[in-house]
N, C-alpha and C positions, 0 to 999 in steps of 0.2 A: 073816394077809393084810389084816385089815380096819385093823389099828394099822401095820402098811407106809403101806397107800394113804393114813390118816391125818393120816402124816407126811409124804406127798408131797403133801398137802394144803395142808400149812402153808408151801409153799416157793411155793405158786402162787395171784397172784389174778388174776380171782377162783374161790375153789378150786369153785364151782359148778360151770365150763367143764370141771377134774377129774373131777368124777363122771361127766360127759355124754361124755367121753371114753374113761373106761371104762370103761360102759357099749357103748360101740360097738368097744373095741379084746377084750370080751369074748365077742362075736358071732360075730367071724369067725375067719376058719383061719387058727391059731398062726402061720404059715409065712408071714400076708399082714401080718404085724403093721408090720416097719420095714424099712427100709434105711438103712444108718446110714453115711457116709462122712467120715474123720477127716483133716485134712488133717496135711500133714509140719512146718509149724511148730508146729503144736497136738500133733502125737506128740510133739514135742519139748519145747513150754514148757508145756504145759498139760493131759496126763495124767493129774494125781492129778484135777482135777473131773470131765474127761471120763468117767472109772473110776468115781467116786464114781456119777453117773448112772446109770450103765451097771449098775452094782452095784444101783441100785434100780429098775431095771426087772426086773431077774433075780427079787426077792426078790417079784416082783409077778406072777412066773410069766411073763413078758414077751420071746422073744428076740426080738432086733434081729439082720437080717445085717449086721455089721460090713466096711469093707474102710477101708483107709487108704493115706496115699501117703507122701512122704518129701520134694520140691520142694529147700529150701535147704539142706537135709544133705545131699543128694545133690551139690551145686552146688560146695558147699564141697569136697567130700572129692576130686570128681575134678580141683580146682583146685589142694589140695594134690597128688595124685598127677599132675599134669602133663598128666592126661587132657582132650582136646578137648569139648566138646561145647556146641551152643545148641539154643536153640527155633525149633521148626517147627509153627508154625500151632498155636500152645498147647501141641504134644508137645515131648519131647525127641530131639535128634538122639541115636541109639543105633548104636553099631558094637558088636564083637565087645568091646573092652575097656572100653566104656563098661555093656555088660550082665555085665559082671563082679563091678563094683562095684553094678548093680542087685540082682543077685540077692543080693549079701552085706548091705548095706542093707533090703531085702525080710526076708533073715531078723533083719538086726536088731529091726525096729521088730515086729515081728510076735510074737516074743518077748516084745518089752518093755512091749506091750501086754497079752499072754498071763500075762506077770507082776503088771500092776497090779493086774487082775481075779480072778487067782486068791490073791492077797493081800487080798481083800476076798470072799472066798468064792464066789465065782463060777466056775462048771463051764464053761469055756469052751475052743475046740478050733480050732486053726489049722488051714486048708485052704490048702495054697500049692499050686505046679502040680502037683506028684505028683499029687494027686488027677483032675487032668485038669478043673478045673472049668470056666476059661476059655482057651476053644480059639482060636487066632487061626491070620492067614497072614501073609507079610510084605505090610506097607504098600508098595507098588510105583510113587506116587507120585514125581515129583521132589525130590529134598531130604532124604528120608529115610535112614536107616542099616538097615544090613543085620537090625537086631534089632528095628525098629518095630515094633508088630504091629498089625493090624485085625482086632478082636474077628467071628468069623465063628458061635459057636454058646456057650451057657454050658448046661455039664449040670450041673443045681442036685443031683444026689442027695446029694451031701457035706454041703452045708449042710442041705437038708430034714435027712436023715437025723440030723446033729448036732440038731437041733430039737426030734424025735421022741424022742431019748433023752437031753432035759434039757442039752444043753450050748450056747452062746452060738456060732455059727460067726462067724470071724476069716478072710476071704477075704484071701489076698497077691494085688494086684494083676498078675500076671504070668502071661503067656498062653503056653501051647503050642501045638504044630502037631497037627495029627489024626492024626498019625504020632510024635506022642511024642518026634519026634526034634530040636525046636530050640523055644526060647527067646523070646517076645518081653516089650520095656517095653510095659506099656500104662498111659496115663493112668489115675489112679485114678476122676475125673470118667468117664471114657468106661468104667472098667470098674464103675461103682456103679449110672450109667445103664444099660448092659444087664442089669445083675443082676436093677436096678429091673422091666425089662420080662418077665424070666422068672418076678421073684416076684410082681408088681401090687401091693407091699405100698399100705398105707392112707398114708404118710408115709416121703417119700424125704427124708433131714434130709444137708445136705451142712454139714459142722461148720469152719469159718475163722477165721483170725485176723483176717478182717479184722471179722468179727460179721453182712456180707450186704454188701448189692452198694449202692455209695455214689454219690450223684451228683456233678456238678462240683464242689459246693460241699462234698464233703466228709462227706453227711447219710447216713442207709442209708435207700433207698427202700423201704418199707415192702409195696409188692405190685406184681409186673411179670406182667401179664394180658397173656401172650404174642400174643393174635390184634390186641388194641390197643396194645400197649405197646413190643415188642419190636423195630418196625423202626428206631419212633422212637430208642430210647436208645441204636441202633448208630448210625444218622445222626447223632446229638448228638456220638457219643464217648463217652458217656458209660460204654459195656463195650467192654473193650478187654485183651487180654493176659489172664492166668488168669481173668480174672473172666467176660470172655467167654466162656470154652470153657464154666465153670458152667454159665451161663443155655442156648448152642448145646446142653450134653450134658441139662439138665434140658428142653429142647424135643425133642430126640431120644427123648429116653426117653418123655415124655409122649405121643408122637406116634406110636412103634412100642406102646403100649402099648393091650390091648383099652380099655379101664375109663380111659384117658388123660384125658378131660374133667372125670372125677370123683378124678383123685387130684390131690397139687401135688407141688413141691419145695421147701425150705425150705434157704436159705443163712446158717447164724447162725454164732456166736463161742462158744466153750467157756464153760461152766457155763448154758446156754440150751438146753440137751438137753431138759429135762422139761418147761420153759416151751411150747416149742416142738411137745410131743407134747400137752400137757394144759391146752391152750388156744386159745381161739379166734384171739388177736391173740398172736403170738410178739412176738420182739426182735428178729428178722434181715427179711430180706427172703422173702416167699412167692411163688413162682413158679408158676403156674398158665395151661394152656389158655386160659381163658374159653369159656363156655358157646355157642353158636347157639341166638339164641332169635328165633323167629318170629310176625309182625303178624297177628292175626286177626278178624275178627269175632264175635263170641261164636256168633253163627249158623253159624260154619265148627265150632264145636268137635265133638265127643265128650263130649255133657252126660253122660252115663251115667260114661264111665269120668272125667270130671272132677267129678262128685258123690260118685264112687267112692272118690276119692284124697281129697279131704275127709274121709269119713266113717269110713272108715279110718281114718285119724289122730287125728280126736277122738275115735273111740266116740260120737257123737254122730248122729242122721239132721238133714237141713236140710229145712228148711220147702221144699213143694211148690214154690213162687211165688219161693225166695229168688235163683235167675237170671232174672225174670222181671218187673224193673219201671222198664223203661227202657234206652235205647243202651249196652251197652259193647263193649269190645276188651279182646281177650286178646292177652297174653304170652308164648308157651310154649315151654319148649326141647322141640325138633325129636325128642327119643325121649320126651316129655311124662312128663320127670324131675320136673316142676315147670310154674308158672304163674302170672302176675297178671293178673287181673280188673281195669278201669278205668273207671270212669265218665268220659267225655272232657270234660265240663264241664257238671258240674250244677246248680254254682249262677250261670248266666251267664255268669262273668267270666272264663273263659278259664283256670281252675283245675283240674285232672282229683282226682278222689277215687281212691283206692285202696280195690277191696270185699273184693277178698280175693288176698296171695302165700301161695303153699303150694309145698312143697318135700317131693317124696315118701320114704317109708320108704328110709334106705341111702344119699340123698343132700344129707345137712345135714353144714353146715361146710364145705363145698366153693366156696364164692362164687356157689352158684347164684341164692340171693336178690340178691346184688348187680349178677348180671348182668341178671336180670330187670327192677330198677330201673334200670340204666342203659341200658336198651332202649326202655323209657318216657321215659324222656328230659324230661321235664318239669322247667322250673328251679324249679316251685311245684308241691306235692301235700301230700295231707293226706290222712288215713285214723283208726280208734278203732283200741282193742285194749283187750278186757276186763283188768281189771288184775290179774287171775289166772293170765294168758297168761304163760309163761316164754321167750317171744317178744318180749316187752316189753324185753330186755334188750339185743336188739338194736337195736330201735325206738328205745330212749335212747341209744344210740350213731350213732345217722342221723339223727337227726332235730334239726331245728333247735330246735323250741321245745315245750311238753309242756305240757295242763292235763288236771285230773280233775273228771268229772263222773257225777251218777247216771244209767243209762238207766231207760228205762220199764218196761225187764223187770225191774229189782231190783236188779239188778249195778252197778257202779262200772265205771267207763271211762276212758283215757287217750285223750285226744284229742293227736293227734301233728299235724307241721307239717313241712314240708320246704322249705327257700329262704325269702327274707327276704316275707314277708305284711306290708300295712299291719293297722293296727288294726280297720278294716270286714271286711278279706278275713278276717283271724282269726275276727271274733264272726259272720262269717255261715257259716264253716265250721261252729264249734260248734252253731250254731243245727243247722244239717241234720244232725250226728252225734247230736244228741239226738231229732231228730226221727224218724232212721231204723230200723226195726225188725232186730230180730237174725236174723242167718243161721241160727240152728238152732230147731227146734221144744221143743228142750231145750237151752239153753244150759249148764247143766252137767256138768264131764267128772269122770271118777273120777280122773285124774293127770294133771299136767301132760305136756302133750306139744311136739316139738318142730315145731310148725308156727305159720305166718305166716300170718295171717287176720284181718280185722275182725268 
């Protein structure tokens, strides 16, 4: 196991993000791990990487629920057979003879996936509707065809069950009626997002050719923080036709889902699988909630369970005195997942310090720090970070500008900066970073931990 993860190592930087990965995908229940949705150009051009991946999650003890869809082979085959058919609001128009050809395509791909994976040794087990997994009823809708279906219930015991006894499940996107007795198409998008809602897995990865969801000019927008993001880039145009229903069915999903705030979606491009699972910043686009985080006074807080969530984290107690020496405002999201601490302007000039972001147990990675800093909203901030801190790696990722200096405790320090400082605002931040004493009574921890803190 350990010369597996090794080598999935070597495929990802930086392979730190790897181990912190999992580490957490080792935590939880087998069954919350992925959801994995393969689109029908990528079954078709692009199979052996997808396989290849897939293959090394297995070998890592890892299933993913897989389901897949079929889009231009589908398009082509019912244009050679003379068959009708368009889109409806990102689905397919579906009659009697157009779910013909669905359901012969369903078992193709589902097969030939079945095939990649078991040629690289992987125990892996197709679920199509005989199983009864996703139930639907007809779409009743204007426009639609007799075989549309709208997904009404999914009974995972197929998949669970595949999971429990070592095999990879392989959902066929195709829904029945609660009577067994009819047939529908169901968008692969719309049936990977309810799957998503029944499993909660950790990472909903939707897999494209196009590699994630692109702007006007062509670029792949790197994170679409649905509470801020989402109304904007329909008013743009800029999602529009399949790419739309993605981002609409990864807001569906996130939205009917308990844990919705804390999980994402990820739209990327074939051989981006692993990138995408064992790393902080993928290649595709991340689709995510965004957090609610609320303005407070440090006097409005819950000192106790916010000393709590500290101390926790580092194994470390904090000095008596250490929220106690001067005005701040807090941060926090609304189930106090997390929180930043602000000094609003300590040194005069209209510059806020950051004393401490902290992100509790079960929810790191999730964009909770960034929402909290973007709540803050300061075009200038400044804050330290012991340079021992493996928080620091984010801190160099955000921040605009970095020096190191000794504190007075013994330790070394990275003094960070955010927005463009003149030369005075810089030297009089450091001045008070060094000046400032340490939040804990012991500043040394037995292990690196994953929290944000000065």
């Amino acid at each position: 196991m350990h010369g597996d993860m090794s080598r999935i190592l070597e495929k990802i930087v930086p392979s730190r993000d790897a181990w912190d990965f999992w580490r957490i995908y080792k935590e939880i229940d087998l069954r919350q791990f992925a959801v994995i949705k393969i689109g029908g150009e990528c079954v078709e051009n692009s199979l052996e990487r997808i396989a290849d991946d897939l293959s090394d999650l297995y070998k890592l003890g890892l299933f993913p629920v897989v389901t897949f869809g079929w889009g231009k082979t589908l398009t082509d085959r019912l244009a050679a057979a003379g068959i009708e058919s368009w889109p409806v609001n990102g689905d397919r128009y579906t009659d009697a003879r157009v779910m013909v050809e669905v359901e012969k395509i369903a078992g193709e791909n589902g097969r030939y996936i079945l095939t990649a994976l078991n040629e690289r040794g992987v125990k892996a087990r197709l679920i199509d509707h005989t199983q009864g997994t996703i139930v639907a009823e007809q779409n009743s809708k204007p426009g639609y065809g007799t075989h549309n279906g709208v997904v009404v219930d999914i009974r995972p015991d197929a998949m669970f069950n595949s999971i429990d006894e070592g095999f990879m499940p392989l959902v066929s996107p195709i829904g029945i009626s609660a009577d067994g007795k009819k047939l529908y198409n169901i968008n692969s998008d719309t049936a990977a997002g309810m799957i998503s809602r029944y499993v909660d897995p950790v990472k909903y990865i939707s897999i494209t050719a196009s590699g994630g969801v692109r702007n006007q000019a062509g670029q792949i927008i790197n994170e679409i923080v649905l509470k801020r993001d989402a109304e904007k880039l329909h008013s743009q145009g800029t999602l529009y036709g399949g790419m739309e229903k993605k981002v609409r069915e990864a807001e569906l999903s996130l939205s009917l889902r308990q844990n919705g705030d804390d999980r994402s979606v990820q739209i990327v491009g074939p051989g981006n699988l692993l990138r995408e699972l064992f790393s902080y910043k993928g290649a595709g686009t991340y689709v995510r909630n965004g957090y609610v985080i609320l303005r407070k006074n440090l006097e409005e807080m819950d000192m106790a369970s916010l000393r709590g969530m500290v101390e926790r984290k580092f194994g470390e107690e904090l000095r008596d005195d250490s929220f106690g020496d001067g005005p701040r405002t807090a941060y926090v999201e609304r189930n106090f997942k997390g929180t930043g601490i602000v000094y609003p302007d300590p040194l005069g000039i209209g510059i806020p310090y950051l004393d401490v972001i902290v992100v509790d147990n079960g929810f790191n990675s999730n964009g909770l720090g960034s929402d909290i800093l973007s709540a803050i909203g300061a075009p200038k901030l400044f804050w330290r970070s012991r340079v021992d801190r493996e928080a620091n790696g984010w801190y160099f990722r955000i921040s605009t500008g970095r020096e190191v200096f000794d504190g007075a405790d013994g330790h070394s320090y990275n003094y960070f900066w955010q927005g463009q400082f003149t030369r005075d605002e810089k030297e009089q931040g450091l001045r008070f970073v060094q000046r400032k004493k340490s939040n804990f009574k012991q500043p040394e921890i037995s292990e690196p931990q994953h929290l944000l803190i000065t």
